[in-house]
Short mmCIF file of the C-alpha atoms (twelve columns), coordinates in Angstrom:
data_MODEL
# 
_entry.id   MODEL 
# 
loop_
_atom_site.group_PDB 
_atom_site.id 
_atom_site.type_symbol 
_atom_site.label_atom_id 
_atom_site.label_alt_id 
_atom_site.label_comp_id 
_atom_site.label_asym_id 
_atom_site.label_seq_id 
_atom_site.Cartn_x 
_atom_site.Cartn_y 
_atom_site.Cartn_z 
_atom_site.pdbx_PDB_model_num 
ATOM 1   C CA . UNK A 1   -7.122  -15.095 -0.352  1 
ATOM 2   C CA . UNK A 2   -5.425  -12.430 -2.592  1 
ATOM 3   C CA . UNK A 3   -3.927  -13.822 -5.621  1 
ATOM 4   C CA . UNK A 4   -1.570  -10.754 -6.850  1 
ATOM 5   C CA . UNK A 5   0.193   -11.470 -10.341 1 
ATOM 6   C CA . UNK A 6   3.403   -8.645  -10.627 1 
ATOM 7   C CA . UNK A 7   6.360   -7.988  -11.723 1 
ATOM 8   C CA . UNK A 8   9.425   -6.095  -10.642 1 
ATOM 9   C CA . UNK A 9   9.517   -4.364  -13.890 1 
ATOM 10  C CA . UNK A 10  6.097   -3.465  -14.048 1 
ATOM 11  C CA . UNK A 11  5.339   -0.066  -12.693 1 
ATOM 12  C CA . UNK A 12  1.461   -0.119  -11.974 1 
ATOM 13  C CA . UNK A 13  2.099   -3.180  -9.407  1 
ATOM 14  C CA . UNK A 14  4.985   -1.501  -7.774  1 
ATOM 15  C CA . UNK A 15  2.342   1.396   -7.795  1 
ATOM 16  C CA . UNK A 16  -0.453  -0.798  -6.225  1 
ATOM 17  C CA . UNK A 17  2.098   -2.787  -3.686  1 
ATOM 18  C CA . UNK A 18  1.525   -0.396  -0.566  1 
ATOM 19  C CA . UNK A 19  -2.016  -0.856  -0.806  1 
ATOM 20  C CA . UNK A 20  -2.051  -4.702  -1.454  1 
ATOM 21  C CA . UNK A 21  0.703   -4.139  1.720   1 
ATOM 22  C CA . UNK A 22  -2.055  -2.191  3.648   1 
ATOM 23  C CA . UNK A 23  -5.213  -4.637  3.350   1 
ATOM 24  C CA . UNK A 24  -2.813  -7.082  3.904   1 
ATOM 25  C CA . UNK A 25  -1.471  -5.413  7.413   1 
ATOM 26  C CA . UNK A 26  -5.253  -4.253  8.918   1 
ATOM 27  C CA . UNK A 27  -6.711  -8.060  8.152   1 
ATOM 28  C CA . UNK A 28  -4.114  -10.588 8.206   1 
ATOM 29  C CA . UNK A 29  -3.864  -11.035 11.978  1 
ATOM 30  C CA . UNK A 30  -7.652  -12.031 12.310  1 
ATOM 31  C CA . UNK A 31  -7.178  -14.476 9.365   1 
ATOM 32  C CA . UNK A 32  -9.390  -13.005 7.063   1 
ATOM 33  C CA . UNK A 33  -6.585  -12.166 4.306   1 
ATOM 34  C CA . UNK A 34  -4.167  -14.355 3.179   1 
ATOM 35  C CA . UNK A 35  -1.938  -12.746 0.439   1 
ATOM 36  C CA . UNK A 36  0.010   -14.746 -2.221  1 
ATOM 37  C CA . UNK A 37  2.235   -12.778 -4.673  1 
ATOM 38  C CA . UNK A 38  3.195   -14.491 -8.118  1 
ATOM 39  C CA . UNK A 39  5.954   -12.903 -10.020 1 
ATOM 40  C CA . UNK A 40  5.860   -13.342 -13.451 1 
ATOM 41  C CA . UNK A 41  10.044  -11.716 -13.138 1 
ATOM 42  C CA . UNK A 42  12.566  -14.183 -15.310 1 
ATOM 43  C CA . UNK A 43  14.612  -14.240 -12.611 1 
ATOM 44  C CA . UNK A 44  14.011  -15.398 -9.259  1 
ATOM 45  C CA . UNK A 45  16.285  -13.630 -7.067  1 
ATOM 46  C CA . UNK A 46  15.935  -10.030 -8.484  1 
ATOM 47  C CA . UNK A 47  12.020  -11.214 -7.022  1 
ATOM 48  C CA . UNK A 48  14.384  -12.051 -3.859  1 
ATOM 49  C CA . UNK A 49  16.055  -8.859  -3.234  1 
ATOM 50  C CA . UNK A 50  13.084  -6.533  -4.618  1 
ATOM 51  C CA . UNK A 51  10.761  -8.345  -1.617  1 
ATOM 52  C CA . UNK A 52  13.575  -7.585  0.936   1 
ATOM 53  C CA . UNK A 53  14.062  -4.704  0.099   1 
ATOM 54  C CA . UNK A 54  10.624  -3.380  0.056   1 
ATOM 55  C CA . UNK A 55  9.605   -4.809  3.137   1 
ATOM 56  C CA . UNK A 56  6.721   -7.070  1.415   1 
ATOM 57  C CA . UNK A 57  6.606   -9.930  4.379   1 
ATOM 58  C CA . UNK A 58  3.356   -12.009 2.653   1 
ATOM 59  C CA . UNK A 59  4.807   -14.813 0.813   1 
ATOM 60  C CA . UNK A 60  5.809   -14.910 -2.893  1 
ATOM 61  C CA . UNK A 61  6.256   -17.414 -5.927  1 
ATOM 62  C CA . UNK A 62  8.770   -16.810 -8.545  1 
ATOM 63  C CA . UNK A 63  7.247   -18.601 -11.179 1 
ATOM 64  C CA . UNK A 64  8.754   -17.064 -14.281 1 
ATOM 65  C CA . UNK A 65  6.661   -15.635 -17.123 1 
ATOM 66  C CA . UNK A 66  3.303   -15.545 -17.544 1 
ATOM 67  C CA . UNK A 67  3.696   -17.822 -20.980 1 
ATOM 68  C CA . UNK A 68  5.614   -20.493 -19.008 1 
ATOM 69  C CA . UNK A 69  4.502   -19.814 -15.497 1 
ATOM 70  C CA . UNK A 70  1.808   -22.490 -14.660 1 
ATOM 71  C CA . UNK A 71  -0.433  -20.731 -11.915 1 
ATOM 72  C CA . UNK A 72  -0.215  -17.581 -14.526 1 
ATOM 73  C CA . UNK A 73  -1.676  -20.106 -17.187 1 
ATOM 74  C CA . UNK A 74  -4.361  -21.277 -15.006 1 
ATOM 75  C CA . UNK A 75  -5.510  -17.953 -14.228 1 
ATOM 76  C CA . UNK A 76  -5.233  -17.251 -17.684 1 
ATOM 77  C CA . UNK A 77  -2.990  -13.781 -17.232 1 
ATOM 78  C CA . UNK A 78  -1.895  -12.143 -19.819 1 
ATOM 79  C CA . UNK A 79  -0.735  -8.814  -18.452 1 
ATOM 80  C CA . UNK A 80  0.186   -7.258  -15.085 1 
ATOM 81  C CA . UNK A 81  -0.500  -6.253  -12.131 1 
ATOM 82  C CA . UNK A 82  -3.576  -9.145  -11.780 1 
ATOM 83  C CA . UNK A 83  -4.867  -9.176  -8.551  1 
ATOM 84  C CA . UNK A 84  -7.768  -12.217 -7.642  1 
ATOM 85  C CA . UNK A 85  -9.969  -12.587 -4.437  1 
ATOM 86  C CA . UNK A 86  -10.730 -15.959 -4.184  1 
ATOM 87  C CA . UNK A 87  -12.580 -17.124 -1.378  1 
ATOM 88  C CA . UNK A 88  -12.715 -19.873 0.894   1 
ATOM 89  C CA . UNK A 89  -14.762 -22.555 -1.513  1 
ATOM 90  C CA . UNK A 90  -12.043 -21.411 -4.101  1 
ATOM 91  C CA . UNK A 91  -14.348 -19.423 -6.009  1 
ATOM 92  C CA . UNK A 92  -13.133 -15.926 -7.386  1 
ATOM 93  C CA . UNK A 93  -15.063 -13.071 -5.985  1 
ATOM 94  C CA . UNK A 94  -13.745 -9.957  -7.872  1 
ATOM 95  C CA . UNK A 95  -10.528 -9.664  -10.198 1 
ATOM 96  C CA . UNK A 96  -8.451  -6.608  -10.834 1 
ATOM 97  C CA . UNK A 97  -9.259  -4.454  -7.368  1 
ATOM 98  C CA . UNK A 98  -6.742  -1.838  -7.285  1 
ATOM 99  C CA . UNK A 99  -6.234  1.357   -4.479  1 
ATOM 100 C CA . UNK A 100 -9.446  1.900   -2.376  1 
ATOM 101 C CA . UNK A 101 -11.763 -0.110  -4.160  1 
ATOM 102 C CA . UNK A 102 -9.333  -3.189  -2.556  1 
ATOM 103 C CA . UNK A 103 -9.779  -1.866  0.981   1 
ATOM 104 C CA . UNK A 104 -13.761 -1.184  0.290   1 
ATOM 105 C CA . UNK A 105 -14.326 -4.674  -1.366  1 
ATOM 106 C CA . UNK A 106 -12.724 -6.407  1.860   1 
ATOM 107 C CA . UNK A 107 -14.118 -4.403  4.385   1 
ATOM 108 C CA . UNK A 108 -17.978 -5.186  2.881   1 
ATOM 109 C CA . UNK A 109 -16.787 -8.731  2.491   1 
ATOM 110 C CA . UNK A 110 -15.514 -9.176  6.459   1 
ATOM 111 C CA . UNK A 111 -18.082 -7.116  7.787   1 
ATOM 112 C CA . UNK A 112 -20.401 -9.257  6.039   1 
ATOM 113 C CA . UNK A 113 -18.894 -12.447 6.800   1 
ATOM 114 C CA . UNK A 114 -18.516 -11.338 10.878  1 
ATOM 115 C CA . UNK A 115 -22.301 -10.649 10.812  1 
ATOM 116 C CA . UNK A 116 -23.440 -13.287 9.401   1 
ATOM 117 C CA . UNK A 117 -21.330 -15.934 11.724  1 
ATOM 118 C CA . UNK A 118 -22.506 -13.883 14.742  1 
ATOM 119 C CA . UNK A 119 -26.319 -14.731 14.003  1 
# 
């Protein structure tokens, strides 16, 4: 799973959306990305409209800011864009994987995890 803290104010995550939008369109269909966005936007339905009309179809949480916004707190962010892979025990695998390094870090991981449950 892909945690991905934004905001529709914040430039570097509108920046990084196409390629959170790519991994999320090459591995979402075998199941080996889910994508959760967090906005840490005051108001939810500016977060409704900007997801419209952008096209982003993974699913989103408007959960206000990061000071009040409780899965913000728990992941202790500060600042946006955040981005977490967590994986399937929960645990967080990288933080902060932005353009290609994204797309390399979850190609390794899948081609590692498809060889290893084909032996």
């Amino acid at each position: 799973m892909l945690i991905d803290f934004w905001a529709t104010w914040c430039a570097p995550c509108i920046v990084e959306m196409p390629n959170i939008k790519n991994a999320y369109d090459k591995y979402k269909d075998g199941g080996d990305l889910v994508v959760l966005g967090i906005s840490v936007d005051q108001d939810p339905s500016q977060v409704s409209r900007f997801v419209t009309q952008r096209g982003i179809n993974w699913p989103q949480i408007a959960a206000g800011p990061s000071d009040v916004n409780p899965i913000a707190k728990a992941y202790y962010v500060s600042g946006v864009p955040a981005t977490f892979l967590i994986n399937q025990e929960g645990k967080v695998m990288a933080k902060d994987l932005r353009g290609p390094a994204l797309d390399r870090y979850l190609s390794q991981l899948i081609n590692q995890q498809s060889q290893h449950a084909a032996k």
